[in-house]
C-alpha positions as CSV (number, residue, x, y, z in Angstrom):
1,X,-36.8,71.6,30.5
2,X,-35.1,73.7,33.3
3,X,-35.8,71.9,35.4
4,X,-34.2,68.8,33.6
5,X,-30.9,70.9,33.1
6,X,-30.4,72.2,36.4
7,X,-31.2,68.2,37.6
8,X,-27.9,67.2,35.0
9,X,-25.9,70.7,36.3
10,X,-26.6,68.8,39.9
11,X,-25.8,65.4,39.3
12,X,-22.6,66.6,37.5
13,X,-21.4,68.4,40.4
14,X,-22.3,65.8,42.7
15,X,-20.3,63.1,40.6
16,X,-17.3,65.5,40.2
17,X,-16.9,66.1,44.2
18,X,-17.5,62.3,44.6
19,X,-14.8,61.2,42.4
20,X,-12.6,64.4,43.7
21,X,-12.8,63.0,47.3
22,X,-12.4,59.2,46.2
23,X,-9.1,60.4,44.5
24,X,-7.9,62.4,47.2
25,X,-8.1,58.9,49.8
26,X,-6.0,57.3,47.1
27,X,-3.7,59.8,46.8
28,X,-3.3,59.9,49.9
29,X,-2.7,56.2,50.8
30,X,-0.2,56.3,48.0
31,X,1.7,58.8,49.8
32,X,1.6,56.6,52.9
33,X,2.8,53.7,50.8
34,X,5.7,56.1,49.4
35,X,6.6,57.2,52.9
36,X,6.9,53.1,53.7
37,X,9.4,52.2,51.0
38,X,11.3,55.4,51.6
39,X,11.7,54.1,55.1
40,X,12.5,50.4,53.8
41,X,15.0,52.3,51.7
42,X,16.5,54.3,54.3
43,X,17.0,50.7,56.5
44,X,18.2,49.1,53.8
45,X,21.1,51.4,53.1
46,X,22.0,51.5,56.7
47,X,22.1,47.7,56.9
48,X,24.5,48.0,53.6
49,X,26.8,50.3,55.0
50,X,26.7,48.2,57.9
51,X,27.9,45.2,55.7
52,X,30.6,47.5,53.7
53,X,32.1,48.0,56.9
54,X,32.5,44.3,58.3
55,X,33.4,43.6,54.3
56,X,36.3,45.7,55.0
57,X,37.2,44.5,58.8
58,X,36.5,41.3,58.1
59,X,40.6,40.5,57.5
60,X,41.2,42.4,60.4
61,X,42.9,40.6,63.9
62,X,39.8,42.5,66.0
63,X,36.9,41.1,63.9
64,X,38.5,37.3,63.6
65,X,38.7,37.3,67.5
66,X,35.3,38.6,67.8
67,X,33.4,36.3,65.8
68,X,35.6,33.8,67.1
69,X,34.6,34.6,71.0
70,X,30.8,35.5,70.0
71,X,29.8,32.8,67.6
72,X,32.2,30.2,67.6
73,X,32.7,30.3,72.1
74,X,36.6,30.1,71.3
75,X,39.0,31.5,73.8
76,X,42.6,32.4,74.2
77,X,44.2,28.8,76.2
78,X,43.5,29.2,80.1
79,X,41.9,32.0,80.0
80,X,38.5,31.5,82.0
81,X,35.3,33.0,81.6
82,X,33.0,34.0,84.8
83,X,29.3,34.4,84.7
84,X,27.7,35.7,87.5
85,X,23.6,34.4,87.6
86,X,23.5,35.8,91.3
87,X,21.0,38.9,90.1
């Protein structure tokens, strides 16, 4: 019968340090999955501040003749562009 208990005691222990390990790897991949969103988080707020402030200068003189130069390839009338492909 000792024998028996001390066989249960074992197993118990053994079950107990399984399950504390296989709960310490999910722990710890949730805290890798927390530190991803966090940094999604982080980016995201950056790219919204970045928006707030082209919300804001969108009106502006500056920002019209930008976009209108870098998207739209509009210039002021005879004023020339020069590329230089030499390099």
């Amino acid at each position: 019968m000792k024998r028996i208990k001390k066989l249960i005691i074992i197993a118990i222990i053994i079950y107990a340090i399984i399950t504390f390990i296989n709960q310490e790897k999910v722990l710890s991949s949730y805290k890798n999955q927390e530190q991803e969103i966090a940094n999604q988080i982080e980016e995201a707020k950056d790219y919204q501040e970045e928006l707030v402030i082209d919300k804001e200068n969108a009106n502006s003189l500056e920002y019209i003749e930008q976009v209108a130069r870098e998207k739209l390839n509009m210039y002021y009338p005879n004023e020339r562009i020069y590329v230089d492909n030499s390099k």
